[in-house]
VMD Tcl script that builds the backbone (N, CA, C; Angstrom):
set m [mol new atoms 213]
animate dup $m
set s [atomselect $m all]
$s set {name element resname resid chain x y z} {
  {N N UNK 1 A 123.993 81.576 117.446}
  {CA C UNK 1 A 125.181 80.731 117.528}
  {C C UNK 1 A 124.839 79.348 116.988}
  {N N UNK 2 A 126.099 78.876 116.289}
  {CA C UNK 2 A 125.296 77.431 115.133}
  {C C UNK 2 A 126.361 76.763 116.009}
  {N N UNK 3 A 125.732 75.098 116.287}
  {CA C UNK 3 A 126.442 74.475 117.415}
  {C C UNK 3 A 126.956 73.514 115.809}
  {N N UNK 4 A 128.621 72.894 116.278}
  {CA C UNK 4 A 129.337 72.499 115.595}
  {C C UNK 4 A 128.663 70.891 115.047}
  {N N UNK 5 A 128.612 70.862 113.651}
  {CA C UNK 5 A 128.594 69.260 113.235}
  {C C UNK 5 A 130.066 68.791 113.733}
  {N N UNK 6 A 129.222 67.661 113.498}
  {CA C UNK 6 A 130.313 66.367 113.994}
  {C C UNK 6 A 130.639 66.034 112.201}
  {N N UNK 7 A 131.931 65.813 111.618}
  {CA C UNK 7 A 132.402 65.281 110.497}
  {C C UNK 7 A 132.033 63.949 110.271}
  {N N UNK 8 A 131.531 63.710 109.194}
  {CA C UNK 8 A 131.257 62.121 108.662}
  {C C UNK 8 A 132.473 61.375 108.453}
  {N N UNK 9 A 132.499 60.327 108.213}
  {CA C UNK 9 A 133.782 59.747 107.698}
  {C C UNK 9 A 133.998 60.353 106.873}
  {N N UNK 10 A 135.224 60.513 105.941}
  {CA C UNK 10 A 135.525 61.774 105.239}
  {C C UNK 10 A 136.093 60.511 103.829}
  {N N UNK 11 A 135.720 61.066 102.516}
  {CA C UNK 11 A 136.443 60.104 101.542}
  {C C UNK 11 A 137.763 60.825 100.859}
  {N N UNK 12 A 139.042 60.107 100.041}
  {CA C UNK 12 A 140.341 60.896 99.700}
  {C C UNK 12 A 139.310 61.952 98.663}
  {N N UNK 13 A 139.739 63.110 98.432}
  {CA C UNK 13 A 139.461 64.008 97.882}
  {C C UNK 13 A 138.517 64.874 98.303}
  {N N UNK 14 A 137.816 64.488 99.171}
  {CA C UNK 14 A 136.892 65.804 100.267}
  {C C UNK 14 A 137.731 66.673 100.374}
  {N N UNK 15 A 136.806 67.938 100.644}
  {CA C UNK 15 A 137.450 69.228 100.886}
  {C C UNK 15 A 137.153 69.714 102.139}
  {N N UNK 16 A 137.724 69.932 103.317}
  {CA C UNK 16 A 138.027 70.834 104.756}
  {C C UNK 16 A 138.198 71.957 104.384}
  {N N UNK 17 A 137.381 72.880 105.331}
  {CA C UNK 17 A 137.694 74.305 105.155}
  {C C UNK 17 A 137.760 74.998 106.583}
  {N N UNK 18 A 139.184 75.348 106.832}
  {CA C UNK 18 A 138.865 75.697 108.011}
  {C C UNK 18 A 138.501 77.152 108.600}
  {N N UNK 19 A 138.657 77.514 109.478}
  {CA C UNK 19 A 138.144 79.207 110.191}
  {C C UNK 19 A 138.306 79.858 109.526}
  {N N UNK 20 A 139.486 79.930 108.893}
  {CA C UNK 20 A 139.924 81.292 107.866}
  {C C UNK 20 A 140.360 80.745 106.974}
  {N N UNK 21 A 139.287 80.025 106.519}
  {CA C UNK 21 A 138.844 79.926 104.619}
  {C C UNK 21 A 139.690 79.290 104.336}
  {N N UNK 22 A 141.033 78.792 104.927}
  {CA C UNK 22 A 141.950 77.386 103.803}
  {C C UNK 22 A 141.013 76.510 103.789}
  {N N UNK 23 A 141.443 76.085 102.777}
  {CA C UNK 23 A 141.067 74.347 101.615}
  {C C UNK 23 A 141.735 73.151 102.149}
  {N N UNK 24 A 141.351 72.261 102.413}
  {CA C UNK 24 A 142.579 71.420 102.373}
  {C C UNK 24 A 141.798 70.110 101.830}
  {N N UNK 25 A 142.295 69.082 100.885}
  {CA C UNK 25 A 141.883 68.003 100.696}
  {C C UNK 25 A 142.521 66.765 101.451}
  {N N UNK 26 A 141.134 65.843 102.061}
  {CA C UNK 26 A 141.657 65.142 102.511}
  {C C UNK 26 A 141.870 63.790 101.252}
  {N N UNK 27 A 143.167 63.147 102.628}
  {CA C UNK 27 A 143.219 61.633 101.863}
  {C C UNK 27 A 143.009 60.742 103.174}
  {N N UNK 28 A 142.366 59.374 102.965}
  {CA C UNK 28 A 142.570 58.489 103.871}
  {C C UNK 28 A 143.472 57.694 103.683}
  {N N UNK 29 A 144.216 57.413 105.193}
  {CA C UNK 29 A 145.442 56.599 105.165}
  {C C UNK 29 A 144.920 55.382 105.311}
  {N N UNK 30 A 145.751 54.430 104.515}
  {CA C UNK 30 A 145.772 52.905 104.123}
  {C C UNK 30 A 146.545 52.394 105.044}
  {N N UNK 31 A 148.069 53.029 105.064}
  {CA C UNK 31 A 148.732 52.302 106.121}
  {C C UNK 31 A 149.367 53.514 107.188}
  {N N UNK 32 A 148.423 53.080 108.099}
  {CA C UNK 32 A 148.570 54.334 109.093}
  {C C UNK 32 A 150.318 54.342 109.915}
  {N N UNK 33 A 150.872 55.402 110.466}
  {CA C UNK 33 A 152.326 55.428 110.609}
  {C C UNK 33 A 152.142 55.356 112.686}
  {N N UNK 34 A 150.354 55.813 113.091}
  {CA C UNK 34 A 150.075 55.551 114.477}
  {C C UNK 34 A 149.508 54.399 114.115}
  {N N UNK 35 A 149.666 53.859 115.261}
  {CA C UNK 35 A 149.408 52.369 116.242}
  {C C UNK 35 A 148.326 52.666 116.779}
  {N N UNK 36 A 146.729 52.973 116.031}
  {CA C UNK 36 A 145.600 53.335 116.837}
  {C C UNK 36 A 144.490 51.793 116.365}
  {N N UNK 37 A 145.454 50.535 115.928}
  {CA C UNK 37 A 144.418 49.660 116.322}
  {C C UNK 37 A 143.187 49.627 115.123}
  {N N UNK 38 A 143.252 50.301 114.357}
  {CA C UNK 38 A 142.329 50.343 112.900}
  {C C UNK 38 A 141.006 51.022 113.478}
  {N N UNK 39 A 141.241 51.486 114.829}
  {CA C UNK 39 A 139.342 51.629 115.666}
  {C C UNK 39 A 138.742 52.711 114.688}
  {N N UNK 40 A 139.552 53.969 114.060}
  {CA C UNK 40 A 139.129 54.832 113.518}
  {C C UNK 40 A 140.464 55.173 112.479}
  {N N UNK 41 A 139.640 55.751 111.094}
  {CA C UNK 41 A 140.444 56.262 110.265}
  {C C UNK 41 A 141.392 57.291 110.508}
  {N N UNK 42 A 142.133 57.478 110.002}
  {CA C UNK 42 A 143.382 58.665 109.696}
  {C C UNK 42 A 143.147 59.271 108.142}
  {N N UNK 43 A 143.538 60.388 108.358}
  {CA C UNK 43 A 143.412 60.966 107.419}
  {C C UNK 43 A 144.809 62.279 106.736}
  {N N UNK 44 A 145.529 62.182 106.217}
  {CA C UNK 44 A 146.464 63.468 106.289}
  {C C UNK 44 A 146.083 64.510 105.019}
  {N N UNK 45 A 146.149 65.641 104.938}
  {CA C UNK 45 A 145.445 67.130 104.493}
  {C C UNK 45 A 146.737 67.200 103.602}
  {N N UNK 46 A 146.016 68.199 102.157}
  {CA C UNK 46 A 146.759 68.246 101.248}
  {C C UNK 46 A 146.193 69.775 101.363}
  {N N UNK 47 A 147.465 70.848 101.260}
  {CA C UNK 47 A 147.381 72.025 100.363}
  {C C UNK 47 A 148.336 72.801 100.066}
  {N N UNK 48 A 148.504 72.095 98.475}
  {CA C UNK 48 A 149.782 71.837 97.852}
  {C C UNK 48 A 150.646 70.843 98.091}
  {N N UNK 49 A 151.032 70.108 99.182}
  {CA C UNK 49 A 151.727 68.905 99.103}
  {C C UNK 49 A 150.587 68.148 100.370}
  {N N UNK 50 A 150.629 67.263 100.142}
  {CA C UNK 50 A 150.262 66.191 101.425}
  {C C UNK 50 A 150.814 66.257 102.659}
  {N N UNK 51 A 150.575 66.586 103.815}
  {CA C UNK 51 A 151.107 66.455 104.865}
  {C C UNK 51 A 151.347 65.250 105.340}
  {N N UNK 52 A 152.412 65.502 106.383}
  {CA C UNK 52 A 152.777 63.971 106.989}
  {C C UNK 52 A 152.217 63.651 108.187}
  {N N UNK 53 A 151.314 64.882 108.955}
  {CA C UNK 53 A 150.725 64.442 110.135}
  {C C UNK 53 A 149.181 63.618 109.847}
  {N N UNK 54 A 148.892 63.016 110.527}
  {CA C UNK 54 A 147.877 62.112 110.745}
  {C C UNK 54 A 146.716 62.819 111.256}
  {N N UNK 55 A 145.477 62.569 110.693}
  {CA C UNK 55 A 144.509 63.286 111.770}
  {C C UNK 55 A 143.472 62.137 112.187}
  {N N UNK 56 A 142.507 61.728 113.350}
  {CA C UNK 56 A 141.789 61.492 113.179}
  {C C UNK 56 A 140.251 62.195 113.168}
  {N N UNK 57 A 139.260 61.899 113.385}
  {CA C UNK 57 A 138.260 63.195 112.689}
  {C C UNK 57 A 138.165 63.925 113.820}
  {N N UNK 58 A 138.102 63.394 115.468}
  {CA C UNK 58 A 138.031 64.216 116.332}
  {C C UNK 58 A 139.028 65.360 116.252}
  {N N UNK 59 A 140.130 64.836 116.399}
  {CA C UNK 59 A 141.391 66.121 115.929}
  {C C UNK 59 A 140.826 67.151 114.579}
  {N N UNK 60 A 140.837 67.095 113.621}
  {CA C UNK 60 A 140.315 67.439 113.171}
  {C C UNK 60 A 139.166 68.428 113.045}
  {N N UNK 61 A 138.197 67.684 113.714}
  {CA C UNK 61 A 137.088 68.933 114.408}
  {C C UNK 61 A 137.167 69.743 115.104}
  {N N UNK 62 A 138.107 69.134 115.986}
  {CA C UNK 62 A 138.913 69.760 117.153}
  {C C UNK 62 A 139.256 71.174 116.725}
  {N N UNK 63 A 140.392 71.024 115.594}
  {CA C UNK 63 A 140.865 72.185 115.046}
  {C C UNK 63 A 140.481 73.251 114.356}
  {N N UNK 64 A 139.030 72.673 113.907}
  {CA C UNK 64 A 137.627 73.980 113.676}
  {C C UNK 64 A 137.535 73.632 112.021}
  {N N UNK 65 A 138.061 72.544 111.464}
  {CA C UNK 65 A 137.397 71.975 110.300}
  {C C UNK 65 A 136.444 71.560 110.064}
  {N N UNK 66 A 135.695 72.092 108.913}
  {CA C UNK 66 A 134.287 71.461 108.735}
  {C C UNK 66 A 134.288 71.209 107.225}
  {N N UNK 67 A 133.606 70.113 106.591}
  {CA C UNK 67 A 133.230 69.860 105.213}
  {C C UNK 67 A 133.031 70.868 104.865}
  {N N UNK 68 A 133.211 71.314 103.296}
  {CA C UNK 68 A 132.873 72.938 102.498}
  {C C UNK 68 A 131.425 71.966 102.257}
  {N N UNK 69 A 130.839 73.084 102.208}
  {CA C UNK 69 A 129.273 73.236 101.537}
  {C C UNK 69 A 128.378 73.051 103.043}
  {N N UNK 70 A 129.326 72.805 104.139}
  {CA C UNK 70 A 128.431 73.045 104.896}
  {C C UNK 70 A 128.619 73.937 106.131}
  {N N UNK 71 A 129.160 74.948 105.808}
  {CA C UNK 71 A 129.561 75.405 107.093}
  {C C UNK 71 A 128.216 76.423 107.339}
}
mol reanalyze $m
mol bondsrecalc $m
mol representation Tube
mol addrep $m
């Protein structure tokens, strides 16, 4: 059993891959639409259009995304 990385800050055009093999590229948000205080980045996932939800990386990990090339 491989215990989960923690995600780096992530730059716009990284690639997420989650459990069952989607892609998604991230972008980092500039002007975030939550009120989280600048403490940590946002990020919203592209595959095929950009989404409008916000992630931050815990969420994110949360949801079983990991950088491609390293899972």
């Amino acid at each position: 059993m491989t215990t989960p990385t923690t995600l780096p800050e992530l730059k716009t055009g990284q690639i997420l891959v989650s459990k069952r093999g989607k892609e998604y590229i991230a972008h980092k948000v500039s002007k975030p639409r939550r009120n989280t205080g600048f403490i940590e980045p946002l990020y919203r996932l592209e595959n095929g259009i950009v989404g409008n939800k916000e992630w931050q990386l815990e969420e994110l990990q949360a949801a079983g995304l990991t950088l491609k090339g390293e899972t």
